[in-house]
C-alpha positions as CSV (number, residue, x, y, z in Angstrom):
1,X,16.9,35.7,-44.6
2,X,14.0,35.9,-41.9
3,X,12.9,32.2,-43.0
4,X,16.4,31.1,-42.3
5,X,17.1,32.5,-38.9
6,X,13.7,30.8,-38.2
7,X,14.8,27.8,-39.0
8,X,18.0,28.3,-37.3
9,X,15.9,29.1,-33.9
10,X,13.7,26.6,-34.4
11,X,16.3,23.3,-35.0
12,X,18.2,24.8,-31.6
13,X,15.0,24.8,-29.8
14,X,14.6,21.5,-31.1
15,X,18.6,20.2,-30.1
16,X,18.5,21.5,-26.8
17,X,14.9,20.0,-25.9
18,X,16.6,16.8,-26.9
19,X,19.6,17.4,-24.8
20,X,17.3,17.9,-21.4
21,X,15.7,15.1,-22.6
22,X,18.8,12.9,-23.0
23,X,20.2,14.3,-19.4
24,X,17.2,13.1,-17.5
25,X,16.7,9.9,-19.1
26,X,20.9,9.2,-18.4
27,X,20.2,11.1,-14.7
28,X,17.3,7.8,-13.9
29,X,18.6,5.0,-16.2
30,X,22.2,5.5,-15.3
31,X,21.5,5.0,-11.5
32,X,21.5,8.7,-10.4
33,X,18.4,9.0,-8.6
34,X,16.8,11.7,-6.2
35,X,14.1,12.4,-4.5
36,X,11.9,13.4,-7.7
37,X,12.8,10.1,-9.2
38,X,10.1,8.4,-7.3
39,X,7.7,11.6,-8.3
40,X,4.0,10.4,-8.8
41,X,1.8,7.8,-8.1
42,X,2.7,4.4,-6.9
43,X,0.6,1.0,-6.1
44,X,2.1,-1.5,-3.2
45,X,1.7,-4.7,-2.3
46,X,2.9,-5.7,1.1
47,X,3.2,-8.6,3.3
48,X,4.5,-10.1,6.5
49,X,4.0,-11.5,9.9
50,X,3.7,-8.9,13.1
51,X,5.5,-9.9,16.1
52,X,3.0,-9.0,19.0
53,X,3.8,-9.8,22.8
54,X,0.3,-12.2,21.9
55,X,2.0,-13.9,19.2
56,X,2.5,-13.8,15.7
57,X,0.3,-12.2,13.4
58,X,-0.3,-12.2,9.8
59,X,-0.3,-9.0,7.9
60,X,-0.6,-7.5,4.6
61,X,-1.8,-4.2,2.7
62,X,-2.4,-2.4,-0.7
63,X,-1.3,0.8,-0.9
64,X,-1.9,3.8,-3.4
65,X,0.5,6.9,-2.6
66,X,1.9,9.7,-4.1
67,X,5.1,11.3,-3.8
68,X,5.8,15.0,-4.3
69,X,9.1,14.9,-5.4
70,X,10.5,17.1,-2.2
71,X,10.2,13.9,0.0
72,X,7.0,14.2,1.4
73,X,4.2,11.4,0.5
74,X,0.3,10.6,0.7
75,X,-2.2,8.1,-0.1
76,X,-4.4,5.4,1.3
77,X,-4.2,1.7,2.3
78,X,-6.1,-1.4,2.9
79,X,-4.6,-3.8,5.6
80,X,-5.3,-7.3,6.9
81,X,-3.8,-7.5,10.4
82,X,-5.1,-11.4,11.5
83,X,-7.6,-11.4,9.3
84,X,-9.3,-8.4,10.9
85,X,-9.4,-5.8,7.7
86,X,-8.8,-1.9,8.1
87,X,-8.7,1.0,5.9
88,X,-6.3,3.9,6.7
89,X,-4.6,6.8,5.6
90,X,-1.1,7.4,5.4
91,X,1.9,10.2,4.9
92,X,5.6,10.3,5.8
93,X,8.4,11.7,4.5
94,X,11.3,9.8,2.2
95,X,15.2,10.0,1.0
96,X,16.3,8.9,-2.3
97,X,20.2,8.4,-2.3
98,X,22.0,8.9,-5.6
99,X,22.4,4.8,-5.3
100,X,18.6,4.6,-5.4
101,X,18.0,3.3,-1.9
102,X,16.4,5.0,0.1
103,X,14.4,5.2,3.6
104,X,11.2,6.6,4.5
105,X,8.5,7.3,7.8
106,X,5.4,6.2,7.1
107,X,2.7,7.2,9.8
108,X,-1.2,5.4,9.4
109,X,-4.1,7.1,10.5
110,X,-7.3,5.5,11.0
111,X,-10.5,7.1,9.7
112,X,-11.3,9.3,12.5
113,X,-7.5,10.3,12.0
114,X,-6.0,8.9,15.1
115,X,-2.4,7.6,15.0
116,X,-2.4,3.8,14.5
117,X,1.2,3.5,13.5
118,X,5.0,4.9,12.3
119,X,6.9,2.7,10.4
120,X,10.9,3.3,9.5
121,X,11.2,1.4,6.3
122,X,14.2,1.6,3.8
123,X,13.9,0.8,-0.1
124,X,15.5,0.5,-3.3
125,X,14.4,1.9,-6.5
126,X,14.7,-1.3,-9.6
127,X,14.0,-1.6,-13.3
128,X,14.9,2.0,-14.1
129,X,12.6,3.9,-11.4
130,X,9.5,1.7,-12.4
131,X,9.9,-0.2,-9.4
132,X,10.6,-0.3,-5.4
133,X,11.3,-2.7,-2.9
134,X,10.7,-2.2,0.9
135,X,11.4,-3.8,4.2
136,X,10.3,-2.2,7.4
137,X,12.9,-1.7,9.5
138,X,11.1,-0.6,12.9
139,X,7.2,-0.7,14.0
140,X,6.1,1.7,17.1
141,X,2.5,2.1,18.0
142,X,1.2,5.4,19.3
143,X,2.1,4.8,22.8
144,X,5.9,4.1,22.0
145,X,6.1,0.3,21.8
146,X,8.3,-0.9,19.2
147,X,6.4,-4.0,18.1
148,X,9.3,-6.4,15.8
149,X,7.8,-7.1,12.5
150,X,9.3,-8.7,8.9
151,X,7.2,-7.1,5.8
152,X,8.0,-6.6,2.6
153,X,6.6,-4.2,-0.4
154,X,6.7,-4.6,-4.1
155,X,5.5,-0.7,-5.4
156,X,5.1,0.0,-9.6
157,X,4.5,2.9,-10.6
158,X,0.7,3.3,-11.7
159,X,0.0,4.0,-15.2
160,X,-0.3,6.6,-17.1
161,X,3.1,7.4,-16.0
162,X,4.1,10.9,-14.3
163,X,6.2,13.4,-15.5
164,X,8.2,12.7,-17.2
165,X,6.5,10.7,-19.3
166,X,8.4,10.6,-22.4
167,X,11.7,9.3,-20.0
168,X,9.6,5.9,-19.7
């Protein structure tokens, strides 16, 4: 009697731990996303040209950030701005729409922590959450000068995966 009640409890346990399982993989792969969606850590590529009243300038950066899940994000970045390399650290905050796009404000700090830049940039979430695209959509330096600018990121999430890791 007690061995079967046991085994009763125990092949429940086991259904409904399948059934959360099954909800959040059909909440990311069906296209439901939020802001825990892009949860963990995440390596970027980006690159573009800067539109300074000087004249155009090449740029481009690797990133390594991580989100919290409650739309607030950290992490560090190398950038090339004309050939003239930086290191910086950055945080913002972010939206994830149930559509999987998203915006976020990134500001970078230079090593002695003074504002170098806040960047408006808006995103969209690909190959089932692994992914994210990004385009800045505004550029203002620390003294309110919007600077125009056309950059691009290609983030992946970095390996091993966050949880949830059995969803991936």
């Amino acid at each position: 009697m007690i061995h079967n009640i046991l085994r009763t409890v125990f092949f429940a346990t086991l259904l409904l731990g399948m059934a959360t399982v099954a909800s959040a993989q059909q909440a990311l792969h069906g296209g439901s996303c939020t802001n825990f969606t892009v949860a963990g850590s995440w390596g970027t590529t980006m690159t573009g040209t800067l539109f300074p009243p000087t004249g155009a300038v090449p740029f481009a950066a690797v990133n390594r950030v991580t989100y919290d899940g409650a739309g607030n994000y950290s992490g560090t970045q190398t950038r090339s701005s004309n050939g003239t390399v930086s290191r910086a650290t950055v945080q913002g905050t972010y939206t994830v729409n149930s559509d999987c796009t998203g915006k976020k404000t990134t500001r970078g700090y230079d090593q002695s922590g003074n504002l170098l830049n806040t960047v408006e940039q808006d995103f969209v979430l690909v190959n089932d959450g692994k992914e994210l695209f990004e385009i800045f959509t505004s550029l203002t330096l620390p003294n309110g000068t919007s600077v125009p600018a056309v950059v691009t990121g290609h983030s992946m999430r970095q390996y091993p995966l966050s949880w949830p890791w059995w969803i991936w």
